[in-house]
C-alpha positions as CSV (number, residue, x, y, z in Angstrom):
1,X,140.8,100.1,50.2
2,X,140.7,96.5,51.8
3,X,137.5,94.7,49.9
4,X,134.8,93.3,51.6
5,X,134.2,89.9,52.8
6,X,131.5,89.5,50.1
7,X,133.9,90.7,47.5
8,X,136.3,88.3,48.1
9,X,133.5,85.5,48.0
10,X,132.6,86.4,44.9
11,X,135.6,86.7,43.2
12,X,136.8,83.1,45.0
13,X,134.0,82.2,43.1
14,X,135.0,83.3,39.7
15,X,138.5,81.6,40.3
16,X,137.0,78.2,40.8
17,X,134.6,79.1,37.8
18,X,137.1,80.2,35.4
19,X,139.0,77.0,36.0
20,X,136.1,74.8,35.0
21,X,135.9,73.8,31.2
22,X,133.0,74.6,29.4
23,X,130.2,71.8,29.0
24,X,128.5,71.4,25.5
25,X,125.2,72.1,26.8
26,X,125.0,75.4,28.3
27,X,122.2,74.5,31.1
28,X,124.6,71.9,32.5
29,X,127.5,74.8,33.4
30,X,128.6,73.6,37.3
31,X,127.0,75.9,39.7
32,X,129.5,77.1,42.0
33,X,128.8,78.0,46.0
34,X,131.0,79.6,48.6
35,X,130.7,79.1,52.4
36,X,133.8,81.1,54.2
37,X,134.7,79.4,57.4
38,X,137.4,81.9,58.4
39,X,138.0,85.5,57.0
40,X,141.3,87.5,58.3
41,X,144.1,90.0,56.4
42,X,147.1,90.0,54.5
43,X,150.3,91.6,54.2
44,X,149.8,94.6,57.0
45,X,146.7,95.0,58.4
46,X,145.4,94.0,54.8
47,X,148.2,96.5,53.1
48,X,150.5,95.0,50.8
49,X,151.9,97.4,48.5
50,X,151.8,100.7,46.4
51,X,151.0,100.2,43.0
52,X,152.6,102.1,40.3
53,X,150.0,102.6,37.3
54,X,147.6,103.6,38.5
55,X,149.3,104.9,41.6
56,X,147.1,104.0,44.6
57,X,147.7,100.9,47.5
58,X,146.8,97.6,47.1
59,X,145.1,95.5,49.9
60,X,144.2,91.8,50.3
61,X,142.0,89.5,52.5
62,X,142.3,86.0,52.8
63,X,139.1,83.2,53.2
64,X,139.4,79.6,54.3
65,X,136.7,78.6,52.7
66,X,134.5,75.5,51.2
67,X,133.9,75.9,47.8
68,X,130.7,73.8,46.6
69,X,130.9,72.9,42.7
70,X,127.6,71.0,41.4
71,X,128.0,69.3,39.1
72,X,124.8,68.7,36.3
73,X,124.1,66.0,33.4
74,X,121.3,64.6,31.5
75,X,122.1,61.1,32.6
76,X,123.7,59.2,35.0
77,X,126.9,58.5,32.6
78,X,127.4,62.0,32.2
79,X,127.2,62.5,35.8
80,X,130.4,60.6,36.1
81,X,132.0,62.2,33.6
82,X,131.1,65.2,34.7
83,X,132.7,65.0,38.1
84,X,135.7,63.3,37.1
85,X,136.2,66.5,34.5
86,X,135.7,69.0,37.1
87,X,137.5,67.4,40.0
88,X,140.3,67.3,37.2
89,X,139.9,71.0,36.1
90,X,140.4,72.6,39.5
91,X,143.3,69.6,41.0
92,X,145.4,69.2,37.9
93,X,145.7,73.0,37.3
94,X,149.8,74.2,37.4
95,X,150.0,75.2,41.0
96,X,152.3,78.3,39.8
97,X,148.8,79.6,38.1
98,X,146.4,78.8,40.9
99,X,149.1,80.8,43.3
100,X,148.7,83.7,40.6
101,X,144.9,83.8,41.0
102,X,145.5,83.8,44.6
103,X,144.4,79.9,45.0
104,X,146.9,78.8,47.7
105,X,145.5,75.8,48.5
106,X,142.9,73.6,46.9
107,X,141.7,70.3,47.7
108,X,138.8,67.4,47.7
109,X,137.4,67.0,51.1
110,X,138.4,64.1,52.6
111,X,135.4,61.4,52.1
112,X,133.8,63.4,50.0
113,X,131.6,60.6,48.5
114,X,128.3,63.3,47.9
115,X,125.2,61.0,46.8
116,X,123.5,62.0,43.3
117,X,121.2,64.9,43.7
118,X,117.5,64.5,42.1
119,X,115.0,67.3,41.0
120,X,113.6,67.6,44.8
121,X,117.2,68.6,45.8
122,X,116.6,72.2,43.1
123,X,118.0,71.0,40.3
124,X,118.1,72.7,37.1
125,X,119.1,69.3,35.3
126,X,118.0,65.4,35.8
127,X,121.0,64.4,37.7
128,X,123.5,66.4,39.9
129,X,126.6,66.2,42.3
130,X,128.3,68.0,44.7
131,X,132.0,68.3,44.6
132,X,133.3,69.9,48.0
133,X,136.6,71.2,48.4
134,X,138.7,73.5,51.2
135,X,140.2,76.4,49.3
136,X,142.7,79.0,50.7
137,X,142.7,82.4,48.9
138,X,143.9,85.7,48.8
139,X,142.1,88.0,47.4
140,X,144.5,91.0,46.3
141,X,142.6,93.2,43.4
142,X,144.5,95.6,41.5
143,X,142.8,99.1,41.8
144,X,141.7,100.6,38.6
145,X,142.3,104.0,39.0
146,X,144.5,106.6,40.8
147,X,144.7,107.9,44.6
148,X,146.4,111.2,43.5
149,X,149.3,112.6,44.4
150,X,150.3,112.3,48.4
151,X,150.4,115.7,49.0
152,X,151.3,115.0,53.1
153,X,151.7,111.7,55.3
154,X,148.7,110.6,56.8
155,X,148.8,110.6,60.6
156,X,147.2,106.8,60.8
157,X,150.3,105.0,59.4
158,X,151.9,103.9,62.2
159,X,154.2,101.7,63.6
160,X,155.2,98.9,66.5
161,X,156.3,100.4,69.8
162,X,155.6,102.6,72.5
163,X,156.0,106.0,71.6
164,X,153.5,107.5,68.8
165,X,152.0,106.2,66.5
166,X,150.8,102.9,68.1
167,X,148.2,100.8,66.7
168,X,146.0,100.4,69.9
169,X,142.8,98.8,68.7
170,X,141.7,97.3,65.1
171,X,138.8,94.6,64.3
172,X,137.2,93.5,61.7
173,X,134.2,92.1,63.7
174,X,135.1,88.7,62.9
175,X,134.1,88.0,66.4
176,X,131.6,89.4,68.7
177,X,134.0,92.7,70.0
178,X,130.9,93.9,71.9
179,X,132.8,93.0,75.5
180,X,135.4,95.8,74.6
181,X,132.6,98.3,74.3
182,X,130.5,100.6,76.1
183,X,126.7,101.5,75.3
184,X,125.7,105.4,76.4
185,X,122.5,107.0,76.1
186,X,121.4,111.1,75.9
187,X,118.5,111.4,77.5
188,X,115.6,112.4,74.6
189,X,113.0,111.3,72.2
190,X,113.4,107.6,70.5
191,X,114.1,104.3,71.6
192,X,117.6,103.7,73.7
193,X,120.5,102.3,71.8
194,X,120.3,98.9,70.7
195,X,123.5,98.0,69.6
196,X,123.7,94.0,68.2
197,X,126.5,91.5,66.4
198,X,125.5,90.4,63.2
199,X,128.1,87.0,63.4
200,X,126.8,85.9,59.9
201,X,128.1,89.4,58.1
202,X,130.5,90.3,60.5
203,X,128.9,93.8,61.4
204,X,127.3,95.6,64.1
205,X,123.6,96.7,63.9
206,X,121.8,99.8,66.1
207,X,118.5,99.5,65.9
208,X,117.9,102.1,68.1
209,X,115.9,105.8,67.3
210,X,117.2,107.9,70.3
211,X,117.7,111.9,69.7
212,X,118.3,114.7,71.7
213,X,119.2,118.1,70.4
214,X,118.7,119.8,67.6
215,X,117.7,118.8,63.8
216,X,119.2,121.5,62.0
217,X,122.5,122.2,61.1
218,X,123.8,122.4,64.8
219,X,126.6,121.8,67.5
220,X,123.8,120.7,70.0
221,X,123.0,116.8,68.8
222,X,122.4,113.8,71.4
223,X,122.0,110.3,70.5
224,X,123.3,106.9,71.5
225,X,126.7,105.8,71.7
226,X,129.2,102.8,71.4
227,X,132.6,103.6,72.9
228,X,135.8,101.5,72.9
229,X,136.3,100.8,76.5
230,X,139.8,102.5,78.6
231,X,140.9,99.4,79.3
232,X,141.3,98.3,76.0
233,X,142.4,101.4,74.6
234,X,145.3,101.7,77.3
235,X,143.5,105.0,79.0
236,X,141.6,108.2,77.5
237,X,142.6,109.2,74.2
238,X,143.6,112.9,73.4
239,X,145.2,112.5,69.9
240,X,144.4,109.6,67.8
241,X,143.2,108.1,64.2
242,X,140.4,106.0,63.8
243,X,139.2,104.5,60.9
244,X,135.9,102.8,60.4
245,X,133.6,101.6,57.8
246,X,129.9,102.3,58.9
247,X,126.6,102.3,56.9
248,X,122.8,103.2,56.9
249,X,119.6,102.1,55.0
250,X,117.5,104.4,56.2
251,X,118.9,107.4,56.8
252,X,119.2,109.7,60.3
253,X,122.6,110.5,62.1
254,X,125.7,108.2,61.6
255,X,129.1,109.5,62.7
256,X,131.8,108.9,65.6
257,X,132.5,110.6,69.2
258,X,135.6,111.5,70.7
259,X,136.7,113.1,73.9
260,X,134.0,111.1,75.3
261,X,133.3,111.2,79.2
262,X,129.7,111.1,79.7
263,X,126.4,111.6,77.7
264,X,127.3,115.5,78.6
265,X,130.7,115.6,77.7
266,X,131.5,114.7,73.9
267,X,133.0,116.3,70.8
268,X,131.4,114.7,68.0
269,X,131.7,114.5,63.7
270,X,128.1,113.5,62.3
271,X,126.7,113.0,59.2
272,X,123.1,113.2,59.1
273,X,120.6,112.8,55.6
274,X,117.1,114.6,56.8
275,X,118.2,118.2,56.9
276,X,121.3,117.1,54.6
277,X,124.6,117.7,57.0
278,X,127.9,117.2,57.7
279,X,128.6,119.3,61.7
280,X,131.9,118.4,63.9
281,X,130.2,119.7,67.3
282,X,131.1,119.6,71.3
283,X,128.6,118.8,74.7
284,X,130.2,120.7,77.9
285,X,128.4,120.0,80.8
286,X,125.3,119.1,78.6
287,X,125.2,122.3,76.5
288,X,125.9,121.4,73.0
289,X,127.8,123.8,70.6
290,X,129.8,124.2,66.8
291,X,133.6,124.0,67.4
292,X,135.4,127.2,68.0
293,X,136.1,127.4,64.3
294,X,135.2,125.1,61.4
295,X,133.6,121.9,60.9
296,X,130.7,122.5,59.3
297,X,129.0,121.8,55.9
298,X,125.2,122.6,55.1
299,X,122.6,121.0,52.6
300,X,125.1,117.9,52.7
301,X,124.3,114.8,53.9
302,X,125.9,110.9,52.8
303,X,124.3,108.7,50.4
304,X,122.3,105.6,52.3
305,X,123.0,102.0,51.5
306,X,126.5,102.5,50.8
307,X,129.6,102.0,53.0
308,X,131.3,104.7,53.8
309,X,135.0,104.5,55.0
310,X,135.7,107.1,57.7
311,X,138.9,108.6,59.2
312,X,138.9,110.7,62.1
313,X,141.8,112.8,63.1
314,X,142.2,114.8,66.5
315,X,146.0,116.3,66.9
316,X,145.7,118.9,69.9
317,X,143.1,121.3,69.2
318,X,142.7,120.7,65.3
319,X,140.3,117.8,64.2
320,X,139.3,116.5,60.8
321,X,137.6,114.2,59.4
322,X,137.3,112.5,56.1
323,X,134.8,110.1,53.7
324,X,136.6,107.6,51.5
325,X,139.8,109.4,51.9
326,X,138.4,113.1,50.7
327,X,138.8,115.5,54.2
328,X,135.3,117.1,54.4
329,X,135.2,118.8,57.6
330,X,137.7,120.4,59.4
331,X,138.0,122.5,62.4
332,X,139.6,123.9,65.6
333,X,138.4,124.4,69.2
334,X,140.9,125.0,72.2
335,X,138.6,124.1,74.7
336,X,138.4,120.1,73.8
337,X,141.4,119.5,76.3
338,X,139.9,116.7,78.1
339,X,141.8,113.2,76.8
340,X,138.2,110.9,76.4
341,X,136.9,107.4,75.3
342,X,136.3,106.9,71.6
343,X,133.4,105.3,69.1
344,X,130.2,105.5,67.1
345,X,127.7,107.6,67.0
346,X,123.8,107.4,66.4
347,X,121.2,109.8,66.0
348,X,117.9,109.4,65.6
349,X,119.2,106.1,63.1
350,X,117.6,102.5,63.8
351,X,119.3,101.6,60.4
352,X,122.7,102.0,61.2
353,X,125.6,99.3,60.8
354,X,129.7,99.2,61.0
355,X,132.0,97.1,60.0
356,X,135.9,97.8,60.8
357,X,137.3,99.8,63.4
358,X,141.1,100.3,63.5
359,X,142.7,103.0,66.1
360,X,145.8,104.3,66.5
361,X,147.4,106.8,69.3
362,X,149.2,110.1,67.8
């Protein structure tokens, strides 16, 4: 699973750390700092490779970042000392091992000249520096434990071209992707969607409470929606993959739509914590309803304030969908034969946030 933004901060972090020698006095370590300026994939969509023990992929992300090492002494002689022994740790290490811990480019800003830093400035010592420097890493962590055995080929690896199988639409919210959306309302109880980009943590926010339907464990749920416009997904969609990462703090529905036409037209998987369940469900002509077979899991919810990875598949009249790569609902219904637009889902959830959205046409 590709790592989080944060993730790769941190361990950028630890690189630059681990490269620093140790100073005699404990309280003057070098505290390090991390501001990203640009955050995008490697290898294929952030796939690399399949790793062999333990079996499972491997993924990387890559940060141009500025990495921020203060420096701390008890005087202003150590100061200088200081500096000059970091600024030597991190640009005299073997370039071979800095490519190995995914440092592919390190250097000293130029005209860096950083004035000495007094108590007022937070220090923890007498005297401080900063040392800036532009960093380029990849960071490519080695999973720790086994994806099982592939017992079939998942329908979202796909290829180049026109026939099936194309990628169609995949961001990271990097960038405000808001344009290539669409925001749709049921009518009901709760505030309208209010759907926001959060630039600094590259995520969307719905702050929004809107409901329709019923709370139970039910086909006939209403909400808000954010759907990838036609345009950019080339027309309606029939059979697809999406993937997405999405998230809530405070519980309510959280899920995806498909088939989408109108705010009375929808199939739907949603995942919902009050009345713990997991329900794939259908609005025709605004009468909401389970799937013809399937789909449905009781006293079941998700747990909040984690991210979840989800990955919807519709194939014809089949439809399944899964939570960090474990299929938990599945179902049929021959009726869904209307090709439709494709995104999130809220219900009744003004905690809800997403991050990732890559889909790809059957």
């Amino acid at each position: 699973m590709l790592a989080s933004v944060g993730d790769a901060i941190d361990a950028l972090a630890g690189e630059i750390s681990g490269l620093l020698s140790t100073p005699a006095n404990a309280s003057l370590t070098p505290q390090i700092s991390v501001h990203p300026n640009k955050s995008g994939t490697v290898g294929i969509g952030g796939f690399i490779d399949l790793h062999d023990d333990p079996q499972a992929e491997i993924w990387g992300r890559r940060l141009d970042a500025e990495v921020i090492v203060r420096v701390l002494a008890a005087d202003q002689a150590g100061l200088l000392a200081a500096e000059t022994q970091a600024t030597r740790d991190i640009l005299a290490a073997d370039p071979d091992f800095l490519r190995k811990r995914g440092l592919l480019r390190v250097r000293r800003q130029k005209g860096d000249k950083s004035d000495t830093l007094a108590a007022s400035d937070g220090l923890s010592a007498p005297f401080g520096r900063d040392i800036r420097f532009d960093v380029m890493f990849e960071h490519k962590p080695l999973p720790s434990q086994s994806e099982g055995t592939i017992d079939e080929v998942r329908r979202d690896i796909t290829q180049g071209g026109d026939g099936p199988g194309k990628l169609v639409y995949a961001t990271e919210f990097l960038d405000d992707p808001l344009a290539d959306f669409s925001v749709a309302n049921s009518g009901g109880q709760g505030t309208a969607g209010a759907w926001a980009y959060d630039a600094p943590n590259d995520q969307l926010l719905q702050t929004g409470t809107r409901r329709s339907g019923v709370a139970g464990l039910s086909g006939n749920k209403g909400g808000t929606f954010l759907t990838l416009n036609t345009g950019v997904a080339g027309g309606p969609l029939m059979n697809f993959v999406l993937n997405a990462d999405v998230r809530s703090d405070g519980g309510g529905g959280l899920g995806l739509v498909f088939r989408f036409t109108d705010p009375q037209n929808f199939a739907f998987a949603l995942l919902q914590t009050s009345s713990p369940l997991r329900v794939m469900g259908k609005r025709v002509a605004n009468s909401g309803d389970f799937l013809e077979t399937g789909g449905q899991a009781d006293g079941v919810g998700y747990p909040t304030g984690e991210w979840l990875r989800l990955r919807l598949l519709a194939d014809g009249d089949r439809f399944e969908l899964a939570i960090n790569e474990v299929t938990v609902l599945s179902g049929t219904d021959s009726t869904l034969t209307t090709p439709g637009n494709v995104g999130f889902f809220c219900r009744s959830n003004g905690t809800a946030r997403f991050r990732h959205f890559r889909l790809a046409r059957l």
